[in-house]
Backbone as CSV, one residue per row, in Angstrom:
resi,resn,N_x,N_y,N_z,CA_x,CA_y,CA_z,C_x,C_y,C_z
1,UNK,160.435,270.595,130.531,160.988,269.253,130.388,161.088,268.807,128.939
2,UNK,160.585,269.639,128.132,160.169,269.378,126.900,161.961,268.610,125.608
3,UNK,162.584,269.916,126.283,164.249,269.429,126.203,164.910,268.194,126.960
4,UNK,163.849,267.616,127.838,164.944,266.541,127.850,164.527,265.114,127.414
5,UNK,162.785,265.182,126.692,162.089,264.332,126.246,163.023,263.205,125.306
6,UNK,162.743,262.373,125.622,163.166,261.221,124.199,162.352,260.471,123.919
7,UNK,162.297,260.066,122.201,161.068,259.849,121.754,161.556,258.063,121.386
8,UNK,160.834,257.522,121.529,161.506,255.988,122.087,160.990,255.078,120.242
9,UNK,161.560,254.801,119.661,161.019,253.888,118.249,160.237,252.501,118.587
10,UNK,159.226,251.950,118.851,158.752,250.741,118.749,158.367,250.031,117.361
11,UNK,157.927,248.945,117.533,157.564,248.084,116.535,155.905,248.323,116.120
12,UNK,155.350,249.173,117.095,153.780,248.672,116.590,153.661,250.360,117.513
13,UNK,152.039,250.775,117.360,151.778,251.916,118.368,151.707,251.333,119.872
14,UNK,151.658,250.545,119.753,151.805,249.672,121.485,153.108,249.995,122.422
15,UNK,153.131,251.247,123.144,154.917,251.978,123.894,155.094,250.433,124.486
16,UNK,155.828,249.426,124.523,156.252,248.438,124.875,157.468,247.860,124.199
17,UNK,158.969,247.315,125.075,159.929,246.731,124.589,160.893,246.049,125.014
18,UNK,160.921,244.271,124.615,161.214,243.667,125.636,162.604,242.547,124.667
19,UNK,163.226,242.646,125.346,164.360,241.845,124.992,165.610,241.116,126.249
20,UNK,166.287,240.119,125.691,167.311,239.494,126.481,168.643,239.885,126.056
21,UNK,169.495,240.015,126.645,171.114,240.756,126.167,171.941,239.776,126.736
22,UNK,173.385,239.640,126.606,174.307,238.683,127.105,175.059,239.413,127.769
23,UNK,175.803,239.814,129.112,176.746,240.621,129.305,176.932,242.066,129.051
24,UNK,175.955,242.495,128.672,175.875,244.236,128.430,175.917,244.690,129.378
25,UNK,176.440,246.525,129.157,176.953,247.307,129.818,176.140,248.729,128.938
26,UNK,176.050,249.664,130.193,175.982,250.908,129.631,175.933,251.995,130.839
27,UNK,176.419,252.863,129.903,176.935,254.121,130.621,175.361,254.872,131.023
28,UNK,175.596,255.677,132.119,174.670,256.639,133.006,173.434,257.089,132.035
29,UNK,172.392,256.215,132.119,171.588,257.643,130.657,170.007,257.551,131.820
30,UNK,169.150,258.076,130.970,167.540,258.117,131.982,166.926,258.425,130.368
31,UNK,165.433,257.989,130.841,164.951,258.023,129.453,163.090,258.358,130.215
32,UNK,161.931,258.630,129.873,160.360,258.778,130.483,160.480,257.476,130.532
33,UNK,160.709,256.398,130.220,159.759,255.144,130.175,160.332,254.522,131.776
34,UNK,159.494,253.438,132.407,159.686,252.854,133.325,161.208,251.549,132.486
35,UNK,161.968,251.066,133.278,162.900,250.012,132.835,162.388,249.044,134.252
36,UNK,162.325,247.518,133.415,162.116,246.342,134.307,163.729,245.271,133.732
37,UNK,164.385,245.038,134.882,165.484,244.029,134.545,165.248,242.938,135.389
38,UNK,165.426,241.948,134.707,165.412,241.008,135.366,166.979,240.019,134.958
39,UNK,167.722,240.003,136.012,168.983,238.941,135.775,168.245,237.204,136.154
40,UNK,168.740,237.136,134.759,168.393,235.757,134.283,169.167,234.565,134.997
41,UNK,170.789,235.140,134.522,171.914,234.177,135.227,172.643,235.415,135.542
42,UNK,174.281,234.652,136.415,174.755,235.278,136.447,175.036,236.590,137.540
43,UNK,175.547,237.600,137.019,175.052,239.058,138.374,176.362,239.963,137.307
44,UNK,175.803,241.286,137.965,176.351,242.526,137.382,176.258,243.815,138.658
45,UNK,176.907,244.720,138.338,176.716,245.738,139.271,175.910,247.165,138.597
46,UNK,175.066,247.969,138.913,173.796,248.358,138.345,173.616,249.453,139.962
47,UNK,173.234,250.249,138.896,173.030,251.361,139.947,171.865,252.457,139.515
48,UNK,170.695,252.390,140.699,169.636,253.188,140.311,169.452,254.721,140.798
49,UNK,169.613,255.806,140.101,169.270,257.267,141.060,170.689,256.973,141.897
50,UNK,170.768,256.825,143.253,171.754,256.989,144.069,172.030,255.648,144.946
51,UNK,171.049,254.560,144.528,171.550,253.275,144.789,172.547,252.596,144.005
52,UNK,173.666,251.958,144.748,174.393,251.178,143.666,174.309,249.579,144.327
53,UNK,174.177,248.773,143.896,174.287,247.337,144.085,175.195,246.251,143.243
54,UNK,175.180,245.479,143.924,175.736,243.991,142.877,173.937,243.157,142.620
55,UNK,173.284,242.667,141.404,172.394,242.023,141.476,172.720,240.313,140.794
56,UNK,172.423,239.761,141.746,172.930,238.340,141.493,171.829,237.385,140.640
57,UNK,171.976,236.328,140.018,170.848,235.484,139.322,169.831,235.369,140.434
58,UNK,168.518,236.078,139.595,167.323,235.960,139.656,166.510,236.952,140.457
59,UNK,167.449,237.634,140.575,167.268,239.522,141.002,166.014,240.234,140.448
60,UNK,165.802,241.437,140.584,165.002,241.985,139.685,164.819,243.871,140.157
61,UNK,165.123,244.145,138.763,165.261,245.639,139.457,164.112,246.449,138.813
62,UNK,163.709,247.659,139.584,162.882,248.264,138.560,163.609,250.188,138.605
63,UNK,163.781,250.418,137.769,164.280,251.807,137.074,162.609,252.631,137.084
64,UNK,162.425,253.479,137.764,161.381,254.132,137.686,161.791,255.344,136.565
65,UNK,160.489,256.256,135.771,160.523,257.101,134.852,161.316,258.521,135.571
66,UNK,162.161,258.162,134.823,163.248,259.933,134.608,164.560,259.216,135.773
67,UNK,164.582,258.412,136.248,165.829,257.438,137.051,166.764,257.368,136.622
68,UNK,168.225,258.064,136.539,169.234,257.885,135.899,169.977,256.385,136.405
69,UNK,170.555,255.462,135.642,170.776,254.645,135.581,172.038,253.561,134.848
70,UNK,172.595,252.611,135.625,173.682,252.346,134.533,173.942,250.853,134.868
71,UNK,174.957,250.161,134.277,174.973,248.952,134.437,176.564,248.543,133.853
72,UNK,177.228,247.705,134.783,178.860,247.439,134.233,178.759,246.168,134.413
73,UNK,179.206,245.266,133.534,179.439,243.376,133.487,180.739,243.438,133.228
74,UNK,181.166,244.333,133.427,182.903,244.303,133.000,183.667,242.884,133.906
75,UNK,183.915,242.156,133.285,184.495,240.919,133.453,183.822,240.080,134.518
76,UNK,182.463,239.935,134.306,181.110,239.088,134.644,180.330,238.213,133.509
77,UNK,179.682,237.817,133.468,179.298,236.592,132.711,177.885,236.692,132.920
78,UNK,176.936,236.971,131.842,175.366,237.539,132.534,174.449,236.958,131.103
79,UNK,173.442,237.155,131.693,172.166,236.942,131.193,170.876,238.431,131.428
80,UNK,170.589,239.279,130.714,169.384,240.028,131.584,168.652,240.337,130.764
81,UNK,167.052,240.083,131.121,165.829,240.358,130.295,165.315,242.219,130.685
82,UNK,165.407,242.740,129.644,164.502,244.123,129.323,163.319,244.331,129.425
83,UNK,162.559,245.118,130.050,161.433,245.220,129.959,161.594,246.665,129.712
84,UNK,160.741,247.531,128.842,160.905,248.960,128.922,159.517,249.269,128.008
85,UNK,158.763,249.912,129.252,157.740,250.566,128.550,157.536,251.926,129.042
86,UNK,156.022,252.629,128.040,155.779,254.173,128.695,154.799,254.137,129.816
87,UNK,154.708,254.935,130.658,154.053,254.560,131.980,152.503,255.228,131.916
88,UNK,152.128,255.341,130.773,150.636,255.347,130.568,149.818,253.965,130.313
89,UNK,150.919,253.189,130.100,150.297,252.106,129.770,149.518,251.177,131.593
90,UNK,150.296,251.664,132.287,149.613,251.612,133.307,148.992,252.166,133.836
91,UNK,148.910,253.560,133.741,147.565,254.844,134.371,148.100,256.146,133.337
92,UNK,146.665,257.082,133.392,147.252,257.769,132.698,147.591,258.891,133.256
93,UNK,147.481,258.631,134.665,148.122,260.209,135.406,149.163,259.005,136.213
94,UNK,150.725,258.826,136.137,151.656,258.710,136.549,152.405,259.483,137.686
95,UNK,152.779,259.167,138.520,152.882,259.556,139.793,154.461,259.027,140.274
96,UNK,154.894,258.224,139.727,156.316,257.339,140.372,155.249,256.337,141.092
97,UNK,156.350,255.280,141.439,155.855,254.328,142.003,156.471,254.172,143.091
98,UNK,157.594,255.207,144.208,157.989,255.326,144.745,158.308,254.279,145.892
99,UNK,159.064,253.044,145.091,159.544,251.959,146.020,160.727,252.318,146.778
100,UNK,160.541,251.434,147.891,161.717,251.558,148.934,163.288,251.673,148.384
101,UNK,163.264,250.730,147.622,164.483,250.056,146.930,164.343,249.491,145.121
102,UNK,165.110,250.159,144.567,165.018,249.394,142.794,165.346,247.945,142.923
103,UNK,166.141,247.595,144.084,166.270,246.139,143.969,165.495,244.901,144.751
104,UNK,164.956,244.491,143.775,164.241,243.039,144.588,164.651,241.633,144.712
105,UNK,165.093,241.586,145.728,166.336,239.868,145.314,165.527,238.892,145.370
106,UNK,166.092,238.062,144.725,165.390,236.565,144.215,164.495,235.877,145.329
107,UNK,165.106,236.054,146.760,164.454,235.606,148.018,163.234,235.925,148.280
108,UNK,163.452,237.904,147.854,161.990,238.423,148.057,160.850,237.963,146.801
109,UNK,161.407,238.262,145.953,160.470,237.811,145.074,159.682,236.042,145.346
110,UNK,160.606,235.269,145.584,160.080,234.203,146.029,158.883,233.925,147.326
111,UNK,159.592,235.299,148.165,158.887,235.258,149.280,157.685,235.621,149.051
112,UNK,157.428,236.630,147.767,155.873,237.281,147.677,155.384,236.885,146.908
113,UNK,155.719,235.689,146.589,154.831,235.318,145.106,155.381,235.568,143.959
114,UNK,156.025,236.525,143.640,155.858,237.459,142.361,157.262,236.821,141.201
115,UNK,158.117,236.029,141.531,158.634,235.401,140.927,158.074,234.608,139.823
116,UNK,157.364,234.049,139.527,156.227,233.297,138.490,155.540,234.184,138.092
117,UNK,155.355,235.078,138.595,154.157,236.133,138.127,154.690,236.658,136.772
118,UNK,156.585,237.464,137.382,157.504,237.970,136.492,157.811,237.037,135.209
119,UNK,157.828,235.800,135.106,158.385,234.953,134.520,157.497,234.774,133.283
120,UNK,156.120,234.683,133.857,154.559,234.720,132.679,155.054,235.942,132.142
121,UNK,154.851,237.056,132.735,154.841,238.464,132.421,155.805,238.429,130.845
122,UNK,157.084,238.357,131.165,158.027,237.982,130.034,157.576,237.411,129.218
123,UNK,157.035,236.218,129.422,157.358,235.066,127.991,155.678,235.911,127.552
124,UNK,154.722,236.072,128.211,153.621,236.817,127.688,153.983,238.076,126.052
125,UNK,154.989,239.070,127.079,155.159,239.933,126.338,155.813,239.723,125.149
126,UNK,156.813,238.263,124.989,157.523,237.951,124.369,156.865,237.308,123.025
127,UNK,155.878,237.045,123.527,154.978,235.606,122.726,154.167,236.577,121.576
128,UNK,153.795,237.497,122.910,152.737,238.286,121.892,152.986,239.460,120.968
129,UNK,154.149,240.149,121.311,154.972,240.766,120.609,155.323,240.435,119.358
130,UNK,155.302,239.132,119.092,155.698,237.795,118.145,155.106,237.586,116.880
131,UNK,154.334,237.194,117.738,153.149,236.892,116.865,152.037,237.868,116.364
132,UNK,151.781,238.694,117.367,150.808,239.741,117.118,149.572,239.584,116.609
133,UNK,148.897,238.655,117.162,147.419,237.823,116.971,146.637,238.667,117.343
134,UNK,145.219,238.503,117.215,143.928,239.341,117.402,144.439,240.057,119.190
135,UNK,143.917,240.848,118.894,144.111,241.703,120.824,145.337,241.006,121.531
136,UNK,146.591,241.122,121.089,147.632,241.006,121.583,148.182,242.586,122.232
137,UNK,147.639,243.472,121.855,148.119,244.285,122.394,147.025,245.210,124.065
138,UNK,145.838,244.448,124.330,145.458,244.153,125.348,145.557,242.994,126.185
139,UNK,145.757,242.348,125.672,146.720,240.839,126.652,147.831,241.292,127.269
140,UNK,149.147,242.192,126.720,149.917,242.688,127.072,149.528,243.952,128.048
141,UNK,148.764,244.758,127.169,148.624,245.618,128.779,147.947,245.339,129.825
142,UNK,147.048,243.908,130.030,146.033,243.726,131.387,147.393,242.665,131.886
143,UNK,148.016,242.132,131.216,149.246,241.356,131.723,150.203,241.979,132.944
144,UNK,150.997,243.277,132.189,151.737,244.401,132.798,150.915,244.955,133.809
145,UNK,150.404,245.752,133.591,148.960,246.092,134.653,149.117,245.194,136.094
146,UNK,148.378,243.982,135.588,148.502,242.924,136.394,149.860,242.780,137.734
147,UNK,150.863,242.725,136.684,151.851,242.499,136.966,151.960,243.662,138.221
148,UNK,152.586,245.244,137.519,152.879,246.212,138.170,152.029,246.651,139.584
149,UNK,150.327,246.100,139.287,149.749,246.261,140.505,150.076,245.628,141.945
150,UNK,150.130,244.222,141.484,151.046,243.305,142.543,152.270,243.490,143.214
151,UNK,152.636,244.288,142.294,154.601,245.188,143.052,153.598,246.232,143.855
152,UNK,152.828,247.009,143.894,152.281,248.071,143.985,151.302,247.094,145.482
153,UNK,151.002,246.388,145.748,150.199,245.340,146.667,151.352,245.640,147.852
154,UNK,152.476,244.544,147.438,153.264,243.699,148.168,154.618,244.195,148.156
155,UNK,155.299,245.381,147.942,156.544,246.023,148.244,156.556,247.468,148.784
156,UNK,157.061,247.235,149.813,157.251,249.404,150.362,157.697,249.922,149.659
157,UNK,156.441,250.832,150.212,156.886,252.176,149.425,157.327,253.234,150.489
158,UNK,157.695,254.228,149.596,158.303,255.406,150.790,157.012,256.044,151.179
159,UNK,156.763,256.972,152.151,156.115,257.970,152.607,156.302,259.391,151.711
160,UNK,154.938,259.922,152.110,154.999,261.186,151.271,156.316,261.986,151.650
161,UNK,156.580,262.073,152.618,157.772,262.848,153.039,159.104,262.274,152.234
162,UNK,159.126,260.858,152.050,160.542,260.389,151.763,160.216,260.115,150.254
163,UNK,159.296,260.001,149.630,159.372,260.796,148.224,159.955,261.543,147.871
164,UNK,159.279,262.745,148.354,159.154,263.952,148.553,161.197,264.376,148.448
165,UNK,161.167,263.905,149.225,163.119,264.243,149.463,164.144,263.144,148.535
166,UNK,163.961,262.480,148.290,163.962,260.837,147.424,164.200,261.677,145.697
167,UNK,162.967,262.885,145.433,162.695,263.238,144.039,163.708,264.675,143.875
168,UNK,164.472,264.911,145.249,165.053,266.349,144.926,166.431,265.610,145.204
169,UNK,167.039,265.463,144.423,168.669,265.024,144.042,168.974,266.619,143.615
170,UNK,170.118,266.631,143.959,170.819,268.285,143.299,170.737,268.084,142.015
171,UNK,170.005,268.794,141.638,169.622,269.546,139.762,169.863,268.998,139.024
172,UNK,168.807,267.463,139.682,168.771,266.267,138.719,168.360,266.705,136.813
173,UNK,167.439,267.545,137.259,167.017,268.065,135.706,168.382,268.606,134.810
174,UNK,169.254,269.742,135.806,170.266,269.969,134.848,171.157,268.808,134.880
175,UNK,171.733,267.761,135.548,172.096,266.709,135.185,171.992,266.259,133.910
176,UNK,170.810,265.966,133.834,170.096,265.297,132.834,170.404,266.172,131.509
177,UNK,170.211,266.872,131.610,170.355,268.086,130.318,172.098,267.650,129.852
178,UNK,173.101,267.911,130.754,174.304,267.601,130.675,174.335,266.377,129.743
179,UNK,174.157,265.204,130.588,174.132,264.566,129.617,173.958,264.059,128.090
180,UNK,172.668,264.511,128.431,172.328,264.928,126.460,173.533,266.102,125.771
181,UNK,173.822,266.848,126.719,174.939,267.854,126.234,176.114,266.953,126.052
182,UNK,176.616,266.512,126.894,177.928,265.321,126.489,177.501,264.545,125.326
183,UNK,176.778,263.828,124.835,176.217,263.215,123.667,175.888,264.028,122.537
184,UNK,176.002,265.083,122.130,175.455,265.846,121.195,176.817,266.995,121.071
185,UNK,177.553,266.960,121.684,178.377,268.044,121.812,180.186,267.459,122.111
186,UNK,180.150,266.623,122.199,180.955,265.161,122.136,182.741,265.517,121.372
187,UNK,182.275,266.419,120.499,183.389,266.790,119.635,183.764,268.134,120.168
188,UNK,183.513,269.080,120.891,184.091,270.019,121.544,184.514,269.919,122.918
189,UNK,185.434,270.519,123.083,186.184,270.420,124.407,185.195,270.936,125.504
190,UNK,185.026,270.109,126.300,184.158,269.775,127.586,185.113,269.801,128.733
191,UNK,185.431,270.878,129.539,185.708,270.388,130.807,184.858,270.171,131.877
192,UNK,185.753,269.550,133.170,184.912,269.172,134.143,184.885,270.680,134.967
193,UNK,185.688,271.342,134.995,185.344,272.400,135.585,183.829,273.454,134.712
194,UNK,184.069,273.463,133.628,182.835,273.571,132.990,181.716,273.477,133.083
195,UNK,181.585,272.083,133.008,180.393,271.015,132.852,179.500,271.603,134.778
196,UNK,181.055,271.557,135.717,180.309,271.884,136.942,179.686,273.336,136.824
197,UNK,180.279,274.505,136.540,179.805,275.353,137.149,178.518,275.734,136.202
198,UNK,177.934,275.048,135.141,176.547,274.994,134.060,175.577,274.067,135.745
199,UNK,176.362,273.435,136.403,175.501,273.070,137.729,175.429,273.711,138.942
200,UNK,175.975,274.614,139.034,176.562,275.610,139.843,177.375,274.786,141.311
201,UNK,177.947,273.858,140.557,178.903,273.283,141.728,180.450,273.035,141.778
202,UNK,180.843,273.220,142.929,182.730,273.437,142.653,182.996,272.161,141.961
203,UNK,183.945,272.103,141.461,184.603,270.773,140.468,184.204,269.805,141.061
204,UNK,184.874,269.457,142.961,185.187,268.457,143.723,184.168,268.194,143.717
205,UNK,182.771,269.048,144.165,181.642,268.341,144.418,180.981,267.209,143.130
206,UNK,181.189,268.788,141.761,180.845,268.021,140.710,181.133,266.687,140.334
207,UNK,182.252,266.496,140.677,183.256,265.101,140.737,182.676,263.824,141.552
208,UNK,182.610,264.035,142.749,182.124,263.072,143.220,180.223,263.141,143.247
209,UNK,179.708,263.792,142.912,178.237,263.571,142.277,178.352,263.030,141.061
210,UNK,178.911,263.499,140.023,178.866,262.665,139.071,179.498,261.012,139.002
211,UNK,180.199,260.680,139.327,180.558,259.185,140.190,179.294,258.350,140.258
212,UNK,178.983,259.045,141.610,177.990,258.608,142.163,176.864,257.893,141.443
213,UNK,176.197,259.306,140.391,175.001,259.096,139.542,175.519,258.126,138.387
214,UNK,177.052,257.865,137.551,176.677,257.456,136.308,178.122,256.205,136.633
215,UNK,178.709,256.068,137.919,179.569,254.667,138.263,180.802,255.214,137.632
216,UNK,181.456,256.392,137.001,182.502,256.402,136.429,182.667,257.769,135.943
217,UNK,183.851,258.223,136.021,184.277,259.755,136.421,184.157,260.580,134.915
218,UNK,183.865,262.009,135.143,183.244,262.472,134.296,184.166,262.626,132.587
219,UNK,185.599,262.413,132.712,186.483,262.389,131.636,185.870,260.558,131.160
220,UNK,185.847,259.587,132.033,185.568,258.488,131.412,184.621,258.293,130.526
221,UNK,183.393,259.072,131.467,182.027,259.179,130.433,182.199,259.311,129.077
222,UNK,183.026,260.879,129.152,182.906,261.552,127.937,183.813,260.732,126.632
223,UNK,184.792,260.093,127.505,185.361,259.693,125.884,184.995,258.343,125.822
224,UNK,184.221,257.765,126.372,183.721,256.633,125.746,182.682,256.850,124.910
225,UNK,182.137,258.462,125.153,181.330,258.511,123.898,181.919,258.865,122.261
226,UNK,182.833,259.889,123.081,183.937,259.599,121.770,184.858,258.362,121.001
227,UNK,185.221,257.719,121.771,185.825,256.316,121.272,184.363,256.104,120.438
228,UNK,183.123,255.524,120.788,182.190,255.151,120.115,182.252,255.853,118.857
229,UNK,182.249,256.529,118.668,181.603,257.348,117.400,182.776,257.734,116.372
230,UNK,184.230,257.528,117.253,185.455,257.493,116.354,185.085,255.815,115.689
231,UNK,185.149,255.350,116.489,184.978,253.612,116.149,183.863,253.954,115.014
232,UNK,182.770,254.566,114.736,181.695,254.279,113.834,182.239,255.187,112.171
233,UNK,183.380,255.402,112.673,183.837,256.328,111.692,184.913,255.789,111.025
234,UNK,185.571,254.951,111.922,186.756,254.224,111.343,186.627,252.940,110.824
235,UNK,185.464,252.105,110.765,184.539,251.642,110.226,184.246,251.944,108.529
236,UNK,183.499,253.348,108.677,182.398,253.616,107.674,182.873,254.647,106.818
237,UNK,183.760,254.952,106.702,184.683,255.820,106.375,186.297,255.975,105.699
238,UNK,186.545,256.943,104.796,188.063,256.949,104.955,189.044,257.900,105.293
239,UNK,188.309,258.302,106.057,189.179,259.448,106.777,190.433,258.636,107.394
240,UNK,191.335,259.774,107.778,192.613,259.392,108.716,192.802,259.701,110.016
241,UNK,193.446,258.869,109.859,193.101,258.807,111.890,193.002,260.088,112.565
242,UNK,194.155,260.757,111.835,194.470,262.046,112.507,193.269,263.041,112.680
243,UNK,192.468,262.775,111.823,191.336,263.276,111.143,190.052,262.925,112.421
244,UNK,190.146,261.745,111.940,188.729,260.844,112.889,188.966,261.549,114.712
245,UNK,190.656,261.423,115.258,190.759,262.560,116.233,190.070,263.514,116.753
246,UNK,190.537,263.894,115.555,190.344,265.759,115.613,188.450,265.924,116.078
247,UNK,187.610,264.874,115.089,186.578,264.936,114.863,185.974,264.730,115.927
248,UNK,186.374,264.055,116.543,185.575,263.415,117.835,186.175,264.029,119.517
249,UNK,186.926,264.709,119.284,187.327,266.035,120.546,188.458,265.882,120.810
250,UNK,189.466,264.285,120.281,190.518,264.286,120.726,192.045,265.784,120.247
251,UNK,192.635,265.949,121.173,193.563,267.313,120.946,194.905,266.651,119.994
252,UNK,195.149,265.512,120.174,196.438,264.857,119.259,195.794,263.679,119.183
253,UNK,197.049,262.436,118.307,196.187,261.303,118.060,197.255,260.579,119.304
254,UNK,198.189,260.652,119.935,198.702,260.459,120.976,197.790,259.779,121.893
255,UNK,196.878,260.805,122.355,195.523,260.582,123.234,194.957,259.609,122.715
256,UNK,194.450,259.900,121.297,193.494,259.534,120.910,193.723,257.610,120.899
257,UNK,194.990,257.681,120.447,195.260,255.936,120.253,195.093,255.638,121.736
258,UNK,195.709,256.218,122.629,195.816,255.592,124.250,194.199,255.155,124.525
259,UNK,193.502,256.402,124.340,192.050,256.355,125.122,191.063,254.977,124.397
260,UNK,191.723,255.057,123.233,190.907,254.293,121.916,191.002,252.561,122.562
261,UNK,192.654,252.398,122.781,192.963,250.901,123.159,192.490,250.499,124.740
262,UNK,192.098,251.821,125.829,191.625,251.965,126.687,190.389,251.330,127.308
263,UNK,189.666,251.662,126.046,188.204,250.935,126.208,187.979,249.932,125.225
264,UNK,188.667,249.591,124.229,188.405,248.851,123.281,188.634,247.494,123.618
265,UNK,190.611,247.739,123.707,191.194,246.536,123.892,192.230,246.916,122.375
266,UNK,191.826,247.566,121.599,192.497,247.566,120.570,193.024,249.274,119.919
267,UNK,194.178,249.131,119.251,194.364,250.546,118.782,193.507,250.617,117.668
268,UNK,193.176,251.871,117.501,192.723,252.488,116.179,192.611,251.386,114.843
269,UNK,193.825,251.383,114.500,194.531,250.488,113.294,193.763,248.961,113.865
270,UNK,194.281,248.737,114.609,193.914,246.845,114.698,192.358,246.947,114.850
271,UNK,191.485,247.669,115.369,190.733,247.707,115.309,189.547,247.692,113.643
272,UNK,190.568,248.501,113.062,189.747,248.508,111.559,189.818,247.562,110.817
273,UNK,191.144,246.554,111.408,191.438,244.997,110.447,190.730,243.996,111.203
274,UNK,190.108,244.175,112.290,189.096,243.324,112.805,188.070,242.808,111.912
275,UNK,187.630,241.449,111.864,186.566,241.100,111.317,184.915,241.866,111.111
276,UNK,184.278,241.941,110.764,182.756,242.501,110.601,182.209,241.398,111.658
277,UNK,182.598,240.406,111.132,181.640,239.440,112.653,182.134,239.291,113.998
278,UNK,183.948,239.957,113.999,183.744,239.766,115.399,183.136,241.154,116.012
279,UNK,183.016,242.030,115.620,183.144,243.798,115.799,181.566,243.504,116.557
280,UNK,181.143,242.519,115.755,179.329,242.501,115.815,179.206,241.767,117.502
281,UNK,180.188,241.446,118.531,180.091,240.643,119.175,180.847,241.388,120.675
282,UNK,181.165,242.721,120.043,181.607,243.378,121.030,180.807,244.338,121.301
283,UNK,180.258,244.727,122.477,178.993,245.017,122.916,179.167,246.335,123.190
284,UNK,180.697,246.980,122.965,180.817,248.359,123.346,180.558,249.512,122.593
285,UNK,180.156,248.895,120.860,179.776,249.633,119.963,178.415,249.550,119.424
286,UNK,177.364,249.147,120.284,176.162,248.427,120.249,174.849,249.367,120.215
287,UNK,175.120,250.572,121.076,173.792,251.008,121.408,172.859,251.613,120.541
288,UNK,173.759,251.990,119.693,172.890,252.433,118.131,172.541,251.439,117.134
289,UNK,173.092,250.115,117.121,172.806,248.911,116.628,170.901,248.465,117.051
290,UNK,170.555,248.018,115.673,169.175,247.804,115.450,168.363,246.797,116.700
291,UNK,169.755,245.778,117.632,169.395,245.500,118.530,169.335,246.123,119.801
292,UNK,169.921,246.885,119.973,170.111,247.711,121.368,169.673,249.527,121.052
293,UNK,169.066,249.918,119.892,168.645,250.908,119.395,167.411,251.416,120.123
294,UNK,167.365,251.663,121.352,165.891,251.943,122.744,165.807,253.297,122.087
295,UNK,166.462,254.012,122.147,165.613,255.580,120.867,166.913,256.285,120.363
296,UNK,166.866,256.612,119.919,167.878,257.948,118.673,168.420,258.890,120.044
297,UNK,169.940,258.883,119.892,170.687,259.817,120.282,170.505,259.643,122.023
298,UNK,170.304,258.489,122.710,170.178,257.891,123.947,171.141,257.346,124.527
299,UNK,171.697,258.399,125.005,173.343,258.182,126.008,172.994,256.680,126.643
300,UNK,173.616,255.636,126.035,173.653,254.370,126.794,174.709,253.071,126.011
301,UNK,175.822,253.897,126.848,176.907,253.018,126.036,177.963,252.086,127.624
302,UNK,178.234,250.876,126.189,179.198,250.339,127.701,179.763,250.704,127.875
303,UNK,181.017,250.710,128.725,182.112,251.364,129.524,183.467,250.668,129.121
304,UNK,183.132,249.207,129.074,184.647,248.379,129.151,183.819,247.117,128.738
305,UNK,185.064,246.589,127.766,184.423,245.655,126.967,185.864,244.006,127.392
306,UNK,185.109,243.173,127.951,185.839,242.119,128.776,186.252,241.222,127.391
């Protein structure tokens, strides 16, 4: 597993990281740490492992460790708080927490209490993160603790058996590997017939598994990672377009302008006469940005920018 590790940057030695976003989006990624979302306002569609849902204001999902995962607000209007930590911080032999469902709707949570519980939990982590006063970083973990035990009280879980079958997705591991391969490899020609048989599955299947796991078909994936990184180039740089193309896997700039205005909203060109402050406000070039930066080289980009 050692290859598919990612090493996550925090602020302090404390694995903990918690933030609020407006309308974000991101493409299929999985990372070791547990993810806690909570929709603030609003609703988005979000899909855990092989669940997909709509989660409406005051939802709450939890992303268990190695859970591939994604999230589209594409022409939604949102609010959602981050929670993302490493799962030692709650035991140090980790097991999954093997809930019924990643999604907990506002009803249930109300129904079990745990709505207020979640709400401390946040502004806790938020406060103390902050400030970083004497033993703030045991306030935070008997907090979480706290917290996670009470999900662990008062929500089903599966049976050993439906674990058990729950944890064997078809070659979730090489999945996973793929991915990091699409992100790192971004500039060479990737097909889908390819990409399948490195899984040993016919295209069609490959096709609609990949769907499934990351909300959007496997050519979409890939060049939105390319648009990204052409965009960080056409930016920071003076290369020519034709150039920035070539660089990022496109075969002509034909493509390259279509796919570019595709996800952007804008061609190539209009894109580079864009302001610095509005560029800063479009959330599709974000994930490497110092705010949305969860670790180095971490497939988690939006899809479509409203």
């Amino acid at each position: 597993m050692k290859a598919f590790h990612e090493i996550r940057s925090y602020s302090s030695d404390l694995m903990i990281w918690y933030r609020p976003f407006k309308n974000i989006s991101f493409l299929a990624h999985w990372h070791q740490e547990i993810e806690l979302i909570y929709m603030r306002s609003g609703s988005a569609e979000i899909s855990v492992k092989d669940h997909t849902f709509t989660a409406n204001e005051g939802d709450f999902i939890i992303c268990d460790s190695g859970e591939i995962h994604f999230s589209d607000s594409h022409g939604r209007e949102n609010c959602m708080d981050f929670i993302v930590f490493d799962p030692t911080l709650i035991s140090h032999v980790y097991e999954g927490s093997h809930f019924l469902h990643p999604l907990i709707t506002k009803d249930t949570l109300i129904s079990l209490d745990l709505q207020n519980a979640l709400l401390r939990l946040m502004e806790t982590i938020d406060n103390e993160l902050l400030q970083k006063q004497a033993y703030y970083q045991d306030i935070i973990k008997a907090s979480l603790r706290e917290f996670w035990y009470l999900l662990k009280r008062k929500l089903p879980v599966s049976t050993q058996k439906e674990a058990f079958s729950e944890s064997r997705l078809p070659n979730l591991q090489a999945f996973q590997q793929l991915l990091c391969e699409m992100e790192e490899r971004y500039f060479e020609t990737i097909g889908l017939e390819v990409a399948a048989a490195k899984m040993n599955f016919s295209p069609s299947y490959f096709s609609r598994l990949f769907k499934k796991l990351t909300g959007t078909h496997f050519v979409s994936y890939l060049n939105t990672i390319r648009v990204e990184h052409a965009a960080t180039l056409i930016r920071s740089s003076d290369r020519k377009m034709t150039e920035i193309a070539f660089l990022c896997g496109f075969n002509n700039i034909r493509s390259f302008n279509r796919v570019f205005k595709e996800i952007t909203g804008y061609t190539p060109t209009a894109f580079l006469s864009l302001p610095g402050s509005y560029i800063e406000t479009m959330s599709c070039f974000h994930r490497k940005s110092h705010a949305l930066r969860f670790v180095e080289n971490d497939p988690i980009t939006v899809i479509k920018n409203s």
